[in-house]
C-alpha positions as CSV (number, residue, x, y, z in Angstrom):
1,X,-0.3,4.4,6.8
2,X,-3.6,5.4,7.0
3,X,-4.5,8.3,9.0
4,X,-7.0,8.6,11.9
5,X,-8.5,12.0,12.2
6,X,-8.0,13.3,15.9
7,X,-11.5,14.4,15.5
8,X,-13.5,11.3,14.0
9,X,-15.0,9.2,17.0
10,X,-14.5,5.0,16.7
11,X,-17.2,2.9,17.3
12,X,-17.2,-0.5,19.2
13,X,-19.9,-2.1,17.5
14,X,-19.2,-4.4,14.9
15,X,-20.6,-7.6,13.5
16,X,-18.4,-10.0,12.2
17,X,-17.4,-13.8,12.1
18,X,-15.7,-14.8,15.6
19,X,-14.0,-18.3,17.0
20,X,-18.0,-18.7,19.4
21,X,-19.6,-19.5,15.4
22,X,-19.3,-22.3,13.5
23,X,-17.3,-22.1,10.2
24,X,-19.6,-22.3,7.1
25,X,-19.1,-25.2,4.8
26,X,-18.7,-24.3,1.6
27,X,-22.2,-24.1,0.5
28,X,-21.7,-22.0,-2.8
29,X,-19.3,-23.8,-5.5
30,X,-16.1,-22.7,-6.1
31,X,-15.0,-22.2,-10.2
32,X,-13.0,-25.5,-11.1
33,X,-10.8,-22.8,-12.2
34,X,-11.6,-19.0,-12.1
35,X,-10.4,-16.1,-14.0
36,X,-9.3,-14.1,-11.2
37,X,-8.5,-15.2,-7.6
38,X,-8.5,-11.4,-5.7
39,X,-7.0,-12.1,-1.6
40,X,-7.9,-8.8,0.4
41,X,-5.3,-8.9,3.3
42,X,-7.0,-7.0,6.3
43,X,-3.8,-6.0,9.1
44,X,-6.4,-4.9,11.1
45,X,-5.3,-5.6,14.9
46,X,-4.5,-1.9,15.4
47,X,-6.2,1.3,15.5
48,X,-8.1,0.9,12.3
49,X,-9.7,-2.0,13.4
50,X,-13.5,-0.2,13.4
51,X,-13.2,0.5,9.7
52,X,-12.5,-3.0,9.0
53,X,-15.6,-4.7,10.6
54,X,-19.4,-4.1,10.1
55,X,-20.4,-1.5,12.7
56,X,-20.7,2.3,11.6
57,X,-18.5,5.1,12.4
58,X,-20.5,7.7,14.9
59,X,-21.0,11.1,13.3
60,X,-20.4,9.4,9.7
61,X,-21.8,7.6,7.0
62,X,-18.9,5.2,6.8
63,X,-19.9,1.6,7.0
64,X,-17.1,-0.8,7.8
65,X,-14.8,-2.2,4.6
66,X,-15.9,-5.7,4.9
67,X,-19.9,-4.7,5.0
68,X,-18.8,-2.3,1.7
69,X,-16.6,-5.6,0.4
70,X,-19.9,-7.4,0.8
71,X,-22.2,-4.8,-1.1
72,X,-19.6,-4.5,-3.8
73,X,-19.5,-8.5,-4.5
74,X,-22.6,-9.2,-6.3
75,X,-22.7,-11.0,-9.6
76,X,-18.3,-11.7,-9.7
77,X,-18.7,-14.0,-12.8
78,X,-16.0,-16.6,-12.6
79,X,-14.1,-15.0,-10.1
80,X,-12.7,-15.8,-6.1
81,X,-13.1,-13.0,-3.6
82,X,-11.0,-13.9,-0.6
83,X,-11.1,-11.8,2.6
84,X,-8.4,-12.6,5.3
85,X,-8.9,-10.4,8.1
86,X,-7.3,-9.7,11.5
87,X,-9.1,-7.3,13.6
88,X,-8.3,-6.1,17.4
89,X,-10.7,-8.4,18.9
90,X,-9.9,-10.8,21.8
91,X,-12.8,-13.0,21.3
92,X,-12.3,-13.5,17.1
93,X,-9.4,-15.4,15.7
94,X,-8.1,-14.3,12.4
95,X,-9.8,-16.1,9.5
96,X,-10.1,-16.6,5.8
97,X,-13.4,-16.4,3.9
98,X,-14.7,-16.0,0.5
99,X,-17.2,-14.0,-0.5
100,X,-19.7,-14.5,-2.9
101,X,-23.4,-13.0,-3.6
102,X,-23.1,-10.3,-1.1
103,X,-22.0,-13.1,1.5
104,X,-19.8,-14.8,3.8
105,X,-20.0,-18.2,2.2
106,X,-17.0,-19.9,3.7
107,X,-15.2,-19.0,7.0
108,X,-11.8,-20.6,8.1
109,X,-10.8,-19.4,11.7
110,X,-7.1,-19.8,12.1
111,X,-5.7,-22.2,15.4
112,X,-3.9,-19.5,16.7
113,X,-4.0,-15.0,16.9
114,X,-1.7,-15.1,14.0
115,X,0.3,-11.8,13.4
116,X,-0.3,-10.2,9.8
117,X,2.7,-8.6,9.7
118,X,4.6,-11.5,9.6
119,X,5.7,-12.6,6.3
120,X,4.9,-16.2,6.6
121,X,1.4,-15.4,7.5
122,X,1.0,-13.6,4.0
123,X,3.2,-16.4,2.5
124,X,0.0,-19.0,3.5
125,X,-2.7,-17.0,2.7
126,X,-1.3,-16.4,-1.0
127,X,-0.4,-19.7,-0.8
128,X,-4.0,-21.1,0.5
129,X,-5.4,-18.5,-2.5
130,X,-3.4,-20.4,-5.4
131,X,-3.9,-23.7,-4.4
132,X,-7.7,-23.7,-3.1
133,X,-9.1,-21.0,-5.4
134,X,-7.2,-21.9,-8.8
135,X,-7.1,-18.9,-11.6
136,X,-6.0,-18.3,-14.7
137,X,-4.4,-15.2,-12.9
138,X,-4.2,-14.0,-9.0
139,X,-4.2,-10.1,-7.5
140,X,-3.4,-9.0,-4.0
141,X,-5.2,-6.2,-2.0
142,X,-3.5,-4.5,1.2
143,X,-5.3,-3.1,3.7
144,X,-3.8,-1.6,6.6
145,X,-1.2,1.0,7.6
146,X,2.3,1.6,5.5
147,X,5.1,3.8,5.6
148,X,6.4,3.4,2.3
149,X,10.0,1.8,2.0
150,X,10.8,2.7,5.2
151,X,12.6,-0.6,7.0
152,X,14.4,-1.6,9.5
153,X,16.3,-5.0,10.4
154,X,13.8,-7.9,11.2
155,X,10.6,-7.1,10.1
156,X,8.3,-9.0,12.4
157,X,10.4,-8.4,15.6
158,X,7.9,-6.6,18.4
159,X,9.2,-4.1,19.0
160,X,7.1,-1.6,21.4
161,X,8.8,2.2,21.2
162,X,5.9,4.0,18.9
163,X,8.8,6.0,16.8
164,X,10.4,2.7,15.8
165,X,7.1,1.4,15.5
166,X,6.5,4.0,12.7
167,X,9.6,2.9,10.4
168,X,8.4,-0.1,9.4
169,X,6.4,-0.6,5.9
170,X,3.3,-2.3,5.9
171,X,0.8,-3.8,8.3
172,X,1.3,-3.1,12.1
173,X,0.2,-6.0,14.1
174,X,-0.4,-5.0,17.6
175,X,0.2,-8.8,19.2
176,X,-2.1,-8.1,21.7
177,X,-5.2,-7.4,20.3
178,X,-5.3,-4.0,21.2
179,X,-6.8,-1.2,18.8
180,X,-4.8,1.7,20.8
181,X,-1.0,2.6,20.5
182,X,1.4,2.9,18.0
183,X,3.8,0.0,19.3
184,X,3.9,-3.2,17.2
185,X,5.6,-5.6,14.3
186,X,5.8,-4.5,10.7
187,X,6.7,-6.4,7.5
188,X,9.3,-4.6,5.6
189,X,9.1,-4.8,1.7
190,X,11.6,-7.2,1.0
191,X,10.2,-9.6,3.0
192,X,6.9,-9.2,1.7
193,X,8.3,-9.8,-1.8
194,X,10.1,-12.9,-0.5
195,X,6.9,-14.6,1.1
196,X,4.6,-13.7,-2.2
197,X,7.5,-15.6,-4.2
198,X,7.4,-18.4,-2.9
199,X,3.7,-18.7,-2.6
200,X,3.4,-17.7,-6.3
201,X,6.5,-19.8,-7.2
202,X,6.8,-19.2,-11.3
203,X,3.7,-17.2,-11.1
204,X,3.2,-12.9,-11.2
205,X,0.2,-11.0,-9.9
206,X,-2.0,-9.5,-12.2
207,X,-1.8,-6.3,-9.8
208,X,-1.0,-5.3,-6.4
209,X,-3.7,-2.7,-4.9
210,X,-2.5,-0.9,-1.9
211,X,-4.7,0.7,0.1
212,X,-2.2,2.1,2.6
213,X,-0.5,5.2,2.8
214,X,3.2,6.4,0.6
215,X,3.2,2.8,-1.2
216,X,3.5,4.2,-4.7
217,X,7.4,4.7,-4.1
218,X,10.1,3.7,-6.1
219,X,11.6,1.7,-4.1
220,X,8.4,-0.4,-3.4
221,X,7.5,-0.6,-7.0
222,X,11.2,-1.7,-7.7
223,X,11.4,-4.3,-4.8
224,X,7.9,-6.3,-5.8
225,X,8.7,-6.0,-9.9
226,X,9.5,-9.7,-10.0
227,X,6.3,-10.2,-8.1
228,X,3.3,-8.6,-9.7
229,X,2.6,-6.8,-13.3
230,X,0.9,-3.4,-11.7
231,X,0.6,-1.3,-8.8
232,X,-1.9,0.4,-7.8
233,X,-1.2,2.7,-4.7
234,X,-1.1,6.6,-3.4
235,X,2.1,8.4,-3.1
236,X,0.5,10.1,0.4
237,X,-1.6,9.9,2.7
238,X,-4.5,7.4,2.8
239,X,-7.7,8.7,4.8
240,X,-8.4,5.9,7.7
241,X,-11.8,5.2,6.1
242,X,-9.7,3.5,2.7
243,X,-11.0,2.7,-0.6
244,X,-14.8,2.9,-0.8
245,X,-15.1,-1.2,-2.0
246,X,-19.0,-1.1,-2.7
247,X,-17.7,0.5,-6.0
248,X,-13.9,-0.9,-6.0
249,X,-15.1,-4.7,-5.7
250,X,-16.3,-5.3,-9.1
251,X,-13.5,-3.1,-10.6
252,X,-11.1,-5.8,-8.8
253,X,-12.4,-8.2,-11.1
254,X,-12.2,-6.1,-14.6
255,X,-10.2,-8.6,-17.5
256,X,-7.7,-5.6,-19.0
257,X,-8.9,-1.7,-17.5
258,X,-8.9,-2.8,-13.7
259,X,-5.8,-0.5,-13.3
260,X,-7.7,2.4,-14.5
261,X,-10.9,1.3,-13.1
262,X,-9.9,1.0,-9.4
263,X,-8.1,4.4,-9.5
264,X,-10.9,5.9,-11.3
265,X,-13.7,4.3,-8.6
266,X,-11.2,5.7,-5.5
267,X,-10.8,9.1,-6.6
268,X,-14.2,9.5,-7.0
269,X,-14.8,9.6,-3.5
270,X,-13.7,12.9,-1.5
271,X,-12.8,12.5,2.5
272,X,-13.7,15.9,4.4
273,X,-13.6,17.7,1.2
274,X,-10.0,15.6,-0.1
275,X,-9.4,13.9,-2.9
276,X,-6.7,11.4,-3.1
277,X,-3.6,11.8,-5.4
278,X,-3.6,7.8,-7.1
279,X,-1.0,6.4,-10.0
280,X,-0.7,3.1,-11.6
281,X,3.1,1.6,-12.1
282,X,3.7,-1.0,-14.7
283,X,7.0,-3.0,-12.5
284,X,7.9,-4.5,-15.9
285,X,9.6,-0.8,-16.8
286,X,11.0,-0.1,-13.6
287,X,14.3,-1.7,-14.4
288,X,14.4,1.1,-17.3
289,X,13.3,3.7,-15.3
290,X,16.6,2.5,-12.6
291,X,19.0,2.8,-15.3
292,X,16.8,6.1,-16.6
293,X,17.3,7.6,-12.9
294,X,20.9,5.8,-12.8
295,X,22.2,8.2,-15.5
296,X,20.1,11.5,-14.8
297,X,21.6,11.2,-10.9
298,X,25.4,11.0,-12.7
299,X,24.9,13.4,-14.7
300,X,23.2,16.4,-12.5
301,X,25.2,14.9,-9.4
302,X,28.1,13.6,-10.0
303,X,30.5,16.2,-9.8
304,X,28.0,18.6,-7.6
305,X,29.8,20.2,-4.1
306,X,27.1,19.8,-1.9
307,X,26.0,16.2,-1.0
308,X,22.3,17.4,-0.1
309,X,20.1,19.0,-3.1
310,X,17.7,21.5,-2.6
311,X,14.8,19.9,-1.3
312,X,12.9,23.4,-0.5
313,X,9.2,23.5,-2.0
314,X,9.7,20.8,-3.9
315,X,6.2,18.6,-3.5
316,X,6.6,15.8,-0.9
317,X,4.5,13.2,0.8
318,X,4.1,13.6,4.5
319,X,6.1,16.3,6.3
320,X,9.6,16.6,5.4
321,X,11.1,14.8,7.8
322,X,10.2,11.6,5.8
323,X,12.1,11.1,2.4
324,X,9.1,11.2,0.5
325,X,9.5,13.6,-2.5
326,X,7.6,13.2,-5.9
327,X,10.3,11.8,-8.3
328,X,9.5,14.2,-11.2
329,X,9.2,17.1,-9.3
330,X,12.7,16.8,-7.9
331,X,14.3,15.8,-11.5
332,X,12.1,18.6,-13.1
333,X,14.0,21.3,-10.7
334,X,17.4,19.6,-10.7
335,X,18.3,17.9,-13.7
336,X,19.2,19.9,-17.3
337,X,16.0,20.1,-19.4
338,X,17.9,17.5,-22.2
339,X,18.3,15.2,-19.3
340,X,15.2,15.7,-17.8
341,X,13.1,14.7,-21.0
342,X,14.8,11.3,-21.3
343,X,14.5,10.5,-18.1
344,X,10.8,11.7,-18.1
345,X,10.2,9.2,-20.9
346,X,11.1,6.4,-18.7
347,X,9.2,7.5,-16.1
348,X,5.8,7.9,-18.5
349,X,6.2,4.2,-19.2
350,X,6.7,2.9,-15.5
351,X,3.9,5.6,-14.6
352,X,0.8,4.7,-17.0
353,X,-2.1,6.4,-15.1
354,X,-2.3,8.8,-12.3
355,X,-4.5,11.3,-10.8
356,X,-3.7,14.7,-9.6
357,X,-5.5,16.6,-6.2
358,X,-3.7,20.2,-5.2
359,X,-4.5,19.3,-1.7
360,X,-4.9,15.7,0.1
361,X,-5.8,14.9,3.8
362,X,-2.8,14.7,5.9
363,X,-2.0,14.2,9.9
364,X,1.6,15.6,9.1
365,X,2.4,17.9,12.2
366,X,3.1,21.0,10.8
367,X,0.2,22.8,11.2
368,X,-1.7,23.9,8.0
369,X,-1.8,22.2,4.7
370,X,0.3,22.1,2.1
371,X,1.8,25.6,3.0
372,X,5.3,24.8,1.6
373,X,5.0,23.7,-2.0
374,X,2.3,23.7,-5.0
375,X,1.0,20.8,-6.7
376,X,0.5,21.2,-10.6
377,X,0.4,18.7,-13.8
378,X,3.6,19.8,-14.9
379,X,5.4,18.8,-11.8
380,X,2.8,16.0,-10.3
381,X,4.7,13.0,-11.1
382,X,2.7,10.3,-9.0
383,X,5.6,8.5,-7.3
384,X,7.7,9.3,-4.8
385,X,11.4,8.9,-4.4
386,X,13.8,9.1,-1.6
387,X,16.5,11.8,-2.0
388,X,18.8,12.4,0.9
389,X,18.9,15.1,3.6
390,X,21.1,16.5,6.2
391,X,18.0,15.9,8.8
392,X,18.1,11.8,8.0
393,X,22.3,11.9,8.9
394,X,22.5,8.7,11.4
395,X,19.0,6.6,10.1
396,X,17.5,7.1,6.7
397,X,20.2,8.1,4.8
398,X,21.8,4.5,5.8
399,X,18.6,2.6,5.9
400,X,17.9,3.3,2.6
401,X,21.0,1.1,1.8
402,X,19.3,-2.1,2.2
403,X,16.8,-1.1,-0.8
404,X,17.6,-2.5,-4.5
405,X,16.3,0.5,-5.7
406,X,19.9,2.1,-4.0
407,X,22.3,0.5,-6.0
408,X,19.9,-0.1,-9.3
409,X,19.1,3.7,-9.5
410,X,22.4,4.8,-9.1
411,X,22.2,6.5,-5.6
412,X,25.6,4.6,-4.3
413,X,27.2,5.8,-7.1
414,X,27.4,9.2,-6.3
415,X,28.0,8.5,-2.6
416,X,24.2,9.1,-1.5
């Protein structure tokens, strides 16, 4: 999820569009059929709400994402820009718009306070992006908090215990409007792979860019394969302020080096002196890089005594309570050096572009940064993977069950 600093001030001042305006007609022409339709998916009814809308941050030079959006979308060629956005605002409905020129050119505002972290919700606003905004192709933007794979049973149940609240993958929807707490619904991966299915039907998206925290995980990139040809994501941490979209706009809209582009435009821009560790996974080779992981696990595990590797040092995402560890870092320590460099081969192809930072920002609890393990090319691998711990007995180490990744990878197979 994205992080908000204890020390960074929120502002209530925003401008945006609310249910008191009238929608815009559509007074700018929509391509009889684009290149690329790009939906930017705001789950903003929660405690990043100020970084969504237009007001600045206090003690910053942050402008709000969609006033950034806006700045970036100048002269798209033959492309849709859709924004839907649900901030923490009694008095503004959630609505779709398209941007174009710099502007709001069409605003829909929705009947009802719909919840973003309900799957059906992103099921009709992909849907509403394919059908209204024809392409040749269509990409999908997430904006909002994530914790990775991390599930539980029904993902748009309210549920309001903050530690629950936590375990859930993408979005949190408050329900209430409210910008404060930790309580609220999440949308758990497979469900968010079910709802863009069937808005997509026989189609793929070009990409999926995540800008949320831990989504470059193999179980994510595993679950949404079927679903999109490239995600773009951060193994860690995401600082609350997100992607810096006055340069990340017109990448969105690049015919063939967008990957590259949009990595490249986000890692240029440091947070309180952090850069951000970035990759780019091509899902068509993650079904080889399951069977790659599949046979390196049988092979180094199989017949080990202990159940739980040595997880000590090794580089991981978060504090160590949460099962993110980088994928090659813990095959690079644990796995035979033959084994190791054929299952590094499939992980070169599922991994095509990634950028390395020693140190990224972090809210993990543990006091100082980074104190517990060193980040270097040789071990960076740019995706996380769960392994299993003594500390996850009870919860993790049985949620993780539900996850195709478990079976395809192998981890059943030598009882993990």
């Amino acid at each position: 999820m994205k992080k908000i600093l204890t020390f960074v001030c929120l502002s209530a001042l925003f401008a945006g569009c609310n249910d008191k305006e009238e929608p815009h007609i559509k007074d700018y022409a929509v391509p009889e059929m684009a290149d690329r339709t790009v939906l930017i998916y705001m789950a903003a009814e929660n405690n990043l709400s100020d970084y969504a809308v237009d007001g600045r941050i206090p003690g910053t030079s942050i402008d709000g994402d969609l006033k950034q959006i806006k700045t970036g979308a100048y002269d798209l060629g033959n492309n849709n820009l859709l924004v839907f956005v649900d901030q923490a605002d009694k008095n503004t409905l959630p609505y779709l718009a398209r941007i174009a020129d710099g502007e709001m050119r069409d605003s829909i505002p929705m009947e009802t306070d719909l919840l973003t972290s309900d799957p059906a919700t992103l099921e009709r606003m992909m849907r509403t992006a394919v059908n209204d905004y024809p392409a040749r192709e269509y990409a999908l933007v997430l904006w909002g908090h994530a914790s990775g794979w991390l599930i539980e049973s029904d993902s748009v149940a309210y549920d309001p215990t903050p530690r629950a609240a936590r375990r859930k993958a993408y979005g949190r929807d408050t329900g209430n409007n409210s910008a404060s707490g930790s309580s609220g619904s999440w949308m758990n991966i497979p469900s968010m792979a079910k709802a863009l299915a069937n808005a997509l039907q026989t189609r793929k998206l070009a990409y999926i860019f995540a800008d949320c925290c831990h989504f470059q995980c193999a179980e994510v990139a595993y679950e949404l394969r079927n679903v999109c040809d490239y995600i773009i994501a951060s193994p860690a941490e995401i600082p609350a302020e997100g992607a810096p979209y006055q340069t990340i706009v017109p990448a969105l809209f690049e015919p063939t080096t967008f990957w590259r582009s949009i990595v490249d435009r986000y890692f240029e821009q440091t947070s309180y002196g952090f850069k951000e560790p970035l990759s780019v996974v091509k899902t068509s080779e993650m079904e080889t890089l399951a069977a790659a992981t599949r046979q390196a696990l049988y092979d180094t595990f199989s017949e080990a005594e202990d159940r739980y590797p040595d997880l000590s040092h090794l580089i991981h995402y978060y504090y160590v309570r949460y099962p993110f560890y980088d994928a090659n870092d813990f095959m690079l320590r644990h796995a035979s050096s033959n084994v190791y460099a054929e299952w590094k081969k499939a992980l070169d192809a599922a991994v095509i572009y990634k950028t390395m930072t020693t140190t990224w920002m972090t809210n993990a609890p543990w006091g100082t940064y980074y104190s517990d393990f060193e980040v270097t090319e040789e071990r960076y691998g740019g995706i996380s993977m769960f392994v299993p711990s003594w500390s996850y007995q009870g919860s993790t180490n049985s949620t993780i069950q539900q996850m195709a990744w478990y079976n395809a990878a192998g981890l059943s197979a030598i009882g993990w």
